[in-house]
N, C-alpha and C positions, 0 to 999 in steps of 0.2 A: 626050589624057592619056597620058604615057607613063609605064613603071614603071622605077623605077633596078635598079639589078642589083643592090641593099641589099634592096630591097623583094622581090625575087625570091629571094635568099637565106634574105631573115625567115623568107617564106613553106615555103620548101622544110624548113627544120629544122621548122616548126611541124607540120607535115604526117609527119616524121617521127616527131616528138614524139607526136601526136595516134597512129597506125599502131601505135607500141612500147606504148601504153597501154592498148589494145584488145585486145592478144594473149591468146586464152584457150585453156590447152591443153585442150580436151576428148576423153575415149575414148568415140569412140561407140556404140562393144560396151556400155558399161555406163552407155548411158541410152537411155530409152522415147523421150521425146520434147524437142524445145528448139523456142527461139524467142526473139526480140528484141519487145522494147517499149521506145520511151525510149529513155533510155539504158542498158538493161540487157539480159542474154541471161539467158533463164529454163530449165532441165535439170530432168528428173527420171530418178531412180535407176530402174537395173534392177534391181541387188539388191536382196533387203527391207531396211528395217530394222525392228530391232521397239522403238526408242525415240526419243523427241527427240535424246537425245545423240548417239545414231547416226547420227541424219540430217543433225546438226549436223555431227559430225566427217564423214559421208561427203560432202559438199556443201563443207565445207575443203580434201579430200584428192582431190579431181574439180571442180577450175574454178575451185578457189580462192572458191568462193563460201558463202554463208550460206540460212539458211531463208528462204524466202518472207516478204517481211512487206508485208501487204496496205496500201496509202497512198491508193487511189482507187476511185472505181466505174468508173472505166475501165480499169484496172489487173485488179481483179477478173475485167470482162467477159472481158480480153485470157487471163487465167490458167484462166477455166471452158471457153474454146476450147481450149486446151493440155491439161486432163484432159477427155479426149474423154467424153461420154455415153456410156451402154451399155459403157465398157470396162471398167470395172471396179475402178477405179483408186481408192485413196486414199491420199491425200498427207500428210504432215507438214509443216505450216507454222509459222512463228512466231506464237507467240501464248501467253500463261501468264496464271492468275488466279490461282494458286498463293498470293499474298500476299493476296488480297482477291479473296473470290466476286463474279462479275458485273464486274470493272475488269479487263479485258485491256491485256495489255502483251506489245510486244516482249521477250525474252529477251535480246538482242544489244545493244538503244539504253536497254531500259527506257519510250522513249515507248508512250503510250496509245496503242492500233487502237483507229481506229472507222468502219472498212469490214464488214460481217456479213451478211449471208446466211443467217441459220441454216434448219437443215432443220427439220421440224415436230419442235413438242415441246423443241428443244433451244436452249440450253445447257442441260442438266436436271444437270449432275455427279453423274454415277449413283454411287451410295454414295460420293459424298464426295471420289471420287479420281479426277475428271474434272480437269486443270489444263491439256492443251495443246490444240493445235489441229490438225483433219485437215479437207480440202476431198477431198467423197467426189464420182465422177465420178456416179453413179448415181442421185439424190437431186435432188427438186428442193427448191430452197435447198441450198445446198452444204458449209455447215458445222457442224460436230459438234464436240462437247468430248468428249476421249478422255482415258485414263489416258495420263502421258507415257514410261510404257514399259508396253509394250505384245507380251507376247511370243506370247500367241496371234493377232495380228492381222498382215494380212500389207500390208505399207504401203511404197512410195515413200517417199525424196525431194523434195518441191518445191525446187529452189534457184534464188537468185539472184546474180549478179554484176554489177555494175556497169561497163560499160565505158571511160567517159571519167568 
């Protein structure tokens, strides 16, 4: 079988194509930790932030990417590797029930999560003003409903970007 030099052209622009689409600038002064799953590269913030919004905009302004939003229990597994045990870590991820207690939703698609983990006891929305989501590294079951600003709490990052 031989390949024409059409075929070797295709390929070579598609290869380009695929290489310009992948490009993600990241400063790795201000992130803890990254890693690839899928098709995606996952970062978390060195700076704190202390609200969803923050982490929103600092996860736009560093990788061009969005809050974490959990799709699998493999995805999960992949993201409780990433916030190490014992460090200490808790993250801001995508996640609201802000419109309706108990029905979580992306902030970003609006579709329902229904990947959870929760840590004992929770989702408890302590007085009322629990609405987002943090995956705490320290905890077994790893997730908590927190208020979604949060200025005594000292919190990551989780983001995502999509590559191809």
């Amino acid at each position: 079988m031989t390949i024409s030099a059409f075929q070797c052209l295709l390929f070579a622009a598609l290869c380009v194509l695929v290489a310009s689409d992948i490009k993600v600038i990241l400063d790795n002064a201000k992130v803890i930790a990254k890693g690839t799953f899928s098709n995606k590269l996952y970062y978390i913030s060195k700076p704190p932030v202390a609200s969803f919004a923050q982490a929103k905009n600092w996860c736009a302004a560093n990788g061009a990417g969005y809050p974490v939003e959990i799709e699998s229990l493999e995805e999960f597994a992949f993201l409780e590797s990433l916030v190490k045990p014992n460090s200490g870590l808790r993250v801001f991820i995508a996640g609201t029930d802000a419109n309706k207690d108990g029905t979580w939703v992306s902030q970003r698609t609006g579709a329902q999560l229904n990947v959870f983990d929760w840590s004992f006891g929770e989702p408890n929305n302590n007085e009322r003003q629990e609405d987002c989501l943090e995956l705490i590294a320290d905890r077994a079951g790893r997730l908590n409903d927190i208020p979604c600003n949060n200025p005594n709490g000292v919190f990551s990052a989780l983001c995502e970007k999509e590559l191809f």
